[in-house]
C-alpha positions in Angstrom: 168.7 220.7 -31.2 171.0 221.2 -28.3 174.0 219.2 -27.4 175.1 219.6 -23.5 178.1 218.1 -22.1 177.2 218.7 -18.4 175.8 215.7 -16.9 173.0 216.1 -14.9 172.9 215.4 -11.0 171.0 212.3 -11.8 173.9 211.1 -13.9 176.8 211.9 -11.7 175.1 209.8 -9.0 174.7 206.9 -12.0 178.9 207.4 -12.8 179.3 207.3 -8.8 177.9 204.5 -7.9 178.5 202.3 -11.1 182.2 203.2 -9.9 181.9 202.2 -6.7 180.4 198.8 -8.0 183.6 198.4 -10.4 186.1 199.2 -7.8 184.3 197.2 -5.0 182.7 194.1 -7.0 184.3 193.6 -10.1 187.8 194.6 -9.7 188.3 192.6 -6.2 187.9 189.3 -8.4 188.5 190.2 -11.9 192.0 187.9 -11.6 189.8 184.9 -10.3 187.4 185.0 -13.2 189.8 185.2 -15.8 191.7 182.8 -14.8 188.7 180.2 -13.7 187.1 181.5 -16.8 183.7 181.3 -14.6 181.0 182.7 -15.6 180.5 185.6 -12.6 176.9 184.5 -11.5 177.5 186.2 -8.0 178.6 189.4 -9.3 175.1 189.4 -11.6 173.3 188.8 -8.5 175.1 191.9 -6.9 174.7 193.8 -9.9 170.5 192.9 -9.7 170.9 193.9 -6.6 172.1 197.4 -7.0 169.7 197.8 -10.0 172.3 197.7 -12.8 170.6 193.9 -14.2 167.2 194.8 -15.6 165.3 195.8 -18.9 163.9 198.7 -17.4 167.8 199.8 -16.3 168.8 199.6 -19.3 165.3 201.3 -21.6 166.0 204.2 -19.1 169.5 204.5 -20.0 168.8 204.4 -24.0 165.7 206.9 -23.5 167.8 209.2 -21.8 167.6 212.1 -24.6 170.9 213.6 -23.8 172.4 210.1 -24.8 175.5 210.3 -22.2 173.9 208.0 -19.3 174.6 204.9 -21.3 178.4 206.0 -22.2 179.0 206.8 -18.5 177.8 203.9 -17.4 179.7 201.7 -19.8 182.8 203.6 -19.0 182.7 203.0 -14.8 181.4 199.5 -15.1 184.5 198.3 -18.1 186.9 200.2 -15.8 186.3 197.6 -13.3 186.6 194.5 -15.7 185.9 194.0 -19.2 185.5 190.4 -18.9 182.8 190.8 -16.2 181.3 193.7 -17.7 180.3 191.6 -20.8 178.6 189.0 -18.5 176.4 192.2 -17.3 175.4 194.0 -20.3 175.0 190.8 -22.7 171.8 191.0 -22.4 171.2 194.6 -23.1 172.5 193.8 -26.9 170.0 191.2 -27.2 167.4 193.7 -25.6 168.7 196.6 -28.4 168.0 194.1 -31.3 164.4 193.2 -29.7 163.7 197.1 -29.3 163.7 198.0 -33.0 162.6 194.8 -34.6 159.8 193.8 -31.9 156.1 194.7 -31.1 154.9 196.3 -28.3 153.5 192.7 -27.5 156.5 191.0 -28.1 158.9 193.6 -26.1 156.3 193.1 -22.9 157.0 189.1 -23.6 160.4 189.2 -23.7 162.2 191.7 -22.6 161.8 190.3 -19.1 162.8 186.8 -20.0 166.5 188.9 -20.9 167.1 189.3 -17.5 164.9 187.6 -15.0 164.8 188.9 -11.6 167.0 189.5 -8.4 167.2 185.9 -7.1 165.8 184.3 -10.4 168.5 185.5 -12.8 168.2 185.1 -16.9 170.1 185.4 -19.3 170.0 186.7 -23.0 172.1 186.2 -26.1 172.3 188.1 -30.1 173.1 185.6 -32.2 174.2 187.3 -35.3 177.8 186.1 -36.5 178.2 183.1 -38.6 181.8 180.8 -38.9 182.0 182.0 -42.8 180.8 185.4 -42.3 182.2 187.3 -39.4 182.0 191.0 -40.6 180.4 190.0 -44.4 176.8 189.5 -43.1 176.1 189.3 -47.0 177.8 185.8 -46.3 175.0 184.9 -43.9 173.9 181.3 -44.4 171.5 180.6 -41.9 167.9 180.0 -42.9 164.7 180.5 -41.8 161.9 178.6 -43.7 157.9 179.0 -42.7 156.1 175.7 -42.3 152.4 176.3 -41.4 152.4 178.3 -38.2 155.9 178.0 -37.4 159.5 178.9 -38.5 161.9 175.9 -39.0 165.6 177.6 -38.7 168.8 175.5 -39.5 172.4 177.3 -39.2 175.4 177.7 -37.3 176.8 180.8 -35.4 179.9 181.9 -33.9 181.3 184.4 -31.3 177.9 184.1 -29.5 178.1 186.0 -26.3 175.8 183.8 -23.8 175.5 181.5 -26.8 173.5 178.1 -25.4 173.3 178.9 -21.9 170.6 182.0 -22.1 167.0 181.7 -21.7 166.3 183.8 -24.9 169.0 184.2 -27.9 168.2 186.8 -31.0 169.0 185.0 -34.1 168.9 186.8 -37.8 168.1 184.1 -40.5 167.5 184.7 -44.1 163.7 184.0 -45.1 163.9 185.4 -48.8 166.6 183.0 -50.3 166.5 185.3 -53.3 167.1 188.8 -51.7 169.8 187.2 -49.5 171.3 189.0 -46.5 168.9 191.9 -47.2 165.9 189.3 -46.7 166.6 188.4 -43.2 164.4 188.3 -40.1 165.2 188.6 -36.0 163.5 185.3 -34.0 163.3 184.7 -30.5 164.8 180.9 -29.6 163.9 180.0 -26.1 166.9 178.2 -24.2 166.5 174.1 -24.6 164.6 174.5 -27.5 164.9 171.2 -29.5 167.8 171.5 -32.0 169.5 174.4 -30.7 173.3 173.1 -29.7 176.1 174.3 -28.1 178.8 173.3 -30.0 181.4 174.3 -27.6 182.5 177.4 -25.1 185.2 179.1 -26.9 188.6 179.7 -25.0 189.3 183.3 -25.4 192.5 185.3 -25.0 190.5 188.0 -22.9 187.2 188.8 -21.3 187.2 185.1 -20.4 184.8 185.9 -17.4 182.3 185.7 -20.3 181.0 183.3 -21.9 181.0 182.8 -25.8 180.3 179.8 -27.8 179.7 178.0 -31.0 175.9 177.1 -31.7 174.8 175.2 -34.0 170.2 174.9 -35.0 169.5 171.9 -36.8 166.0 172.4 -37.7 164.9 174.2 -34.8 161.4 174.9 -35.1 159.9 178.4 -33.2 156.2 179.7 -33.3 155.7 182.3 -35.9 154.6 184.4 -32.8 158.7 184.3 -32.3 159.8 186.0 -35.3 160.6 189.7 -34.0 157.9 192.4 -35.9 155.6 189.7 -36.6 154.6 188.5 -40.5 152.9 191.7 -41.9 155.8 194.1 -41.2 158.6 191.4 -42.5 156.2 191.0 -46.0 156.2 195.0 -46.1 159.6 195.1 -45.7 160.4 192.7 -48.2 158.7 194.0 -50.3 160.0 197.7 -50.3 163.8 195.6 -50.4 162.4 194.1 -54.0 161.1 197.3 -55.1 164.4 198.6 -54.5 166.0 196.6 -55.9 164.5 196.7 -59.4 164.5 200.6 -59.4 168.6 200.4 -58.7 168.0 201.4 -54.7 170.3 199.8 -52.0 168.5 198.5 -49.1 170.2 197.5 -45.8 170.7 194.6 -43.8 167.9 193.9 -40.9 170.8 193.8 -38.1 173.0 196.7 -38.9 170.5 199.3 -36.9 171.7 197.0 -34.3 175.0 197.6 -34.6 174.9 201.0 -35.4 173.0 201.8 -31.6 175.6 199.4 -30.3 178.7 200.9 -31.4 178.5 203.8 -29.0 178.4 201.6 -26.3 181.1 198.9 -27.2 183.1 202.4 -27.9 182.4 203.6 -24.2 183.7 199.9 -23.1 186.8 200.3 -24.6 187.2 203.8 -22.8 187.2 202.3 -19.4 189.6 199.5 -20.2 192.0 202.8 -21.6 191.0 205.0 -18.9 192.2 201.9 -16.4 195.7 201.5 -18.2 196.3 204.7 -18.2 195.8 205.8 -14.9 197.4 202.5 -13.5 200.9 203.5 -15.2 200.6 207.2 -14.1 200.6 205.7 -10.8 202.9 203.4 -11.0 205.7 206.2 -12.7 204.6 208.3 -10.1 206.2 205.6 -7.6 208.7 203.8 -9.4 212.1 205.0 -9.2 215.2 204.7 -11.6 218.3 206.6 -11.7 217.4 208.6 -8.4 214.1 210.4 -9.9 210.2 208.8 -10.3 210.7 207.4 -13.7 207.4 209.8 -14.9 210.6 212.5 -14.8 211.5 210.7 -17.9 209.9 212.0 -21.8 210.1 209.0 -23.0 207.4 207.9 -20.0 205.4 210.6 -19.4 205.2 211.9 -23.3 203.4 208.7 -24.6 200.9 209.0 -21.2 200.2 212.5 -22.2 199.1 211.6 -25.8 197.2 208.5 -24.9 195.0 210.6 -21.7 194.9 213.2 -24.9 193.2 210.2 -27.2 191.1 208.7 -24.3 189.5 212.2 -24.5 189.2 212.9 -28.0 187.5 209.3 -28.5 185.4 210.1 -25.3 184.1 213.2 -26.9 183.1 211.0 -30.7 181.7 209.1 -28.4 179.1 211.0 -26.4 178.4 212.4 -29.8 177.6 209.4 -31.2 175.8 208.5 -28.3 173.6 211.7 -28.3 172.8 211.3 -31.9 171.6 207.9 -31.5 169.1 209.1 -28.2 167.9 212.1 -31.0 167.4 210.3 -33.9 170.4 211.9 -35.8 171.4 209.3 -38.3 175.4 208.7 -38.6 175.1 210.3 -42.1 179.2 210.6 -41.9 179.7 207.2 -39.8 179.9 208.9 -36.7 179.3 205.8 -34.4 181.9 203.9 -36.4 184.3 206.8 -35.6 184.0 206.7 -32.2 184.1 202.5 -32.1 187.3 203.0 -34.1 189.0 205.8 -31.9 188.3 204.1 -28.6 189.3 201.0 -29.6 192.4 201.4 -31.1 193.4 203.6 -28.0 192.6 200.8 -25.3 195.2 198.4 -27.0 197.5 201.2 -27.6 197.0 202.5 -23.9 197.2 198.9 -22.3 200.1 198.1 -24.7 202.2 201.1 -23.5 201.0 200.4 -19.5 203.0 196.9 -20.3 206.0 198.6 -21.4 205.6 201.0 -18.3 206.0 198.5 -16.1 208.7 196.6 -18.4 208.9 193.1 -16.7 206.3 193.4 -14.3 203.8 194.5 -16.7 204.4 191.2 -18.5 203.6 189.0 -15.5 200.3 188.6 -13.9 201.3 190.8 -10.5 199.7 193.7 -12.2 196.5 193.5 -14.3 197.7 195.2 -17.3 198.7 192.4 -19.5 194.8 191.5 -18.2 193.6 194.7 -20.1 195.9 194.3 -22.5 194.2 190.7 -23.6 190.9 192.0 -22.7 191.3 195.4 -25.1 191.9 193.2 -28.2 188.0 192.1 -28.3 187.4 195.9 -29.1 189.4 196.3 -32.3 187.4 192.8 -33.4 184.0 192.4 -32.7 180.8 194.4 -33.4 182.8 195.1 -36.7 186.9 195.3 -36.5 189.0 198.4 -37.3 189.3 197.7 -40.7 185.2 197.6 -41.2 184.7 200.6 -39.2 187.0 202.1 -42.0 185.0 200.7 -44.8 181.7 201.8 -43.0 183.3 205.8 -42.4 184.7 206.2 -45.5 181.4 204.6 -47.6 179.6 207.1 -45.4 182.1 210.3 -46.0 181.1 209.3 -49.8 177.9 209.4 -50.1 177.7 212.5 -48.0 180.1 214.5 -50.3 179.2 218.5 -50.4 177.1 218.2 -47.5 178.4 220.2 -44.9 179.6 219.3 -41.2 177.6 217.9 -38.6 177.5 221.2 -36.7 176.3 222.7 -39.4 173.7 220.4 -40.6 172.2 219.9 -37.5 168.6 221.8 -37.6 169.6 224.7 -35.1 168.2 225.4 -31.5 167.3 229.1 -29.9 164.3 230.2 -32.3 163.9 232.9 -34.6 165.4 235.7 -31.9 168.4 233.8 -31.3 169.3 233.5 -35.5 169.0 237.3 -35.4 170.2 238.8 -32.3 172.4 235.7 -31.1 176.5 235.9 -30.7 178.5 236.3 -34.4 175.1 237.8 -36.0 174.9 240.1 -38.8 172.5 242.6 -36.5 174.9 242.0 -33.4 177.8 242.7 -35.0 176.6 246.0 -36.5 175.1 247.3 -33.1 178.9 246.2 -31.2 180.2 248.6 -34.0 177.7 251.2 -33.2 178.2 251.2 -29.7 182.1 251.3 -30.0 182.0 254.0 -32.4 179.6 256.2 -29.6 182.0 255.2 -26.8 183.2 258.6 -26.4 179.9 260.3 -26.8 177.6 258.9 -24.6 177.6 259.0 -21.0 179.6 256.3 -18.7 176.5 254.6 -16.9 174.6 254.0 -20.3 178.1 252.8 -22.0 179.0 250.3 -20.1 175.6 248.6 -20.0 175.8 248.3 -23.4 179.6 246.5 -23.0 177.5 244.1 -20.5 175.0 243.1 -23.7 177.8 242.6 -25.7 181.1 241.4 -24.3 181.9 237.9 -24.5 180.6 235.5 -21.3 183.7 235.4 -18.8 
């Protein structure tokens, strides 16, 4: 099982042109959005335009088996705005949690509704997060209840990004009152479906180009046809959860595959927000002068740069790793994804927080669009599961995988049979090095060195 870091041509024309779009749509009238805290239909249209609004955008992306399209894109497009960038991939989330839960019927029904068409815009929403739960979905109260041919849902969510204005929203419900948050099920709740209330649209401290609400289903009936797998696989699933139960297993919530795809990607947000604050303040020390020199002359500015650009990397790097296992069905036996969710959000408030104090007064003032990114990195360290859960989930996972050795090593290897016994560092390689070394002297030149050409390292 290989993993490449060199992105293919098809890729670096993706990260090219999902750049330009940032610099070119989004950044031009990030200000206005967060401020109006409008939601950016023009910039949807542009991004339907250019290809970057669609289902089958976004399946292409998560098939990719190299698993760094996705990232790349995420990066460019958050670079631009965060706020904005929400508005965009919303739907995709939604589209995730209907991927795994959904049949190949239901995926053909809906997956278009998630994002309509160039001209004919939809929207899509996950509505997973509840006022009493936030990150304890063992605290989730909504319910689902069958009655005849249909599901009757009453609950109330929270933090729900699209949240009353999207044609379709994803809600997890619990249908086995007994088995509790691990006897939930995914439905599909059409827009304007009787019962389903926007409570309110929340006011946010950042990404306020998006729009997230409170919502509120008071006996909202849906078709069984709506509830994501159908009613077979949910009783077999069940089921196994009992069975588990009774022999001392643990089971897992329905939703957290969800969140576990996810997390790479909210991780490869944050990076563009970080990469943004970073380079902003390089160019800004680069140009500002104090006490006769460029003020990046000074440690105390250009030391803190050094080690954020060196933590924008390292978090990049968890990051396409997580990303790659996910596309190769590597599960994050150690909590990889929460590892790279954690790094790379932690360093975009850290690397927007410094880019204030770069600027000192001007940073603080809206001239400059860091104390923007500062507001608009906070989200990271919150939602999809804060810091503090991302810690739990790594640490749980580190564990239960106690004696098992590192991911490098575990990985089932790549090369074959000829490459575990003649490849670099092997036993038989490293005795015929020695052989040759020791003959140096006793064979002739031409035959000598191209044995050094087998076995020198690559330059």
């Amino acid at each position: 099982m290989s993993f490449d870091l060199t992105p293919t041509a098809a890729q670096h024309d993706l990260a090219a042109r999902a750049h330009e779009f940032a610099r070119d749509c989004l950044r031009p009238v990030a200000g206005y959005y967060d401020r109006a805290q409008e939601f950016p239909w023009p910039v949807l249209e542009e991004a339907a335009q250019r290809g970057f609004y669609s289902p089958l955008f976004y399946r292409d992306l998560i098939g990719d088996p190299t698993g760094l399209s996705l990232p790349m894109f995420m990066e460019e497009l958050f670079w631009g705005c965060a706020g904005i960038g929400l508005a965009i991939v919303m739907p995709a989330l939604a589209l995730s949690a209907i991927g795994q839960a959904a049949t190949p019927e239901q995926m053909l029904r809906w997956a278009p509704e998630c994002f309509g068409t160039p001209g004919d815009l939809k929207l899509a929403a996950l509505a997973i997060s509840e006022p009493e739960g936030g990150s304890d979905v063992r605290n989730l109260r909504t319910r689902a209840v069958r009655d005849g041919d249909d599901w009757i849902i009453d609950g109330h969510k929270m933090w729900i990004g699209n949240g009353g204005i999207a044609d379709v929203h994803v809600v997890n419900a619990v249908v086995d009152q007994e088995l509790g948050h691990r006897g939930q099920g995914l439905f599909v709740v059409p827009g304007g479906t009787p019962g389903l209330e926007l409570v309110r649209k929340l006011d946010k401290l950042g990404c306020r180009a998006s729009h997230t609400a409170e919502l509120r289903f008071d006996g909202v009936r849906v078709p069984a046809e709506n509830l994501l797998g159908g009613s077979e696989r949910l009783e077999r699933r069940l089921a196994t959860t009992r069975e588990s139960i009774r022999s001392g297993g643990r089971s897992r919530s329905a939703t957290l595959g969800t969140f576990e795809q996810t997390r790479p990607m909210v991780a490869a947000q944050a990076l563009g927000i970080a990469r943004a604050a970073v380079e902003y303040m390089t160019a800004y020390a680069n140009k500002r002068e104090a006490f006769g020199a460029p003020i990046i002359d000074n440690q105390g500015i250009a030391f803190p740069i050094a080690d954020l650009a060196t933590r924008i990397d390292a978090a990049r790097l968890l990051t396409w790793r997580a990303s790659w296992m996910a596309a190769n069905g590597v599960p994050f036996d150690r909590g990889e994804g929460s590892m790279a969710k954690l790094a790379a959000s932690e360093v975009a408030v850290q690397a927007t927080e410094r880019a204030i104090q770069t600027l000192g007064g001007w940073g603080y003032i809206t001239d400059h669009p860091v104390e923007k990114w500062f507001r608009d990195a906070k989200l990271y360290t919150i939602f999809e599961g804060t810091s503090e859960i991302q810690r739990i989930v790594i640490s749980t996972a580190l564990g239960a995988a106690e004696g098992k050795p590192p991911l490098h090593v575990d990985l089932e290897p790549s090369g074959g049979a000829l490459s575990k016994m003649f490849g670099r560092g092997t036993e038989v390689r490293t005795r015929a090095a020695a052989a040759a070394l020791a003959l140096k002297d006793r064979v002739p030149e031409p035959l000598a060195r191209a044995a050094m050409r087998v076995l020198r390292p690559p330059r």
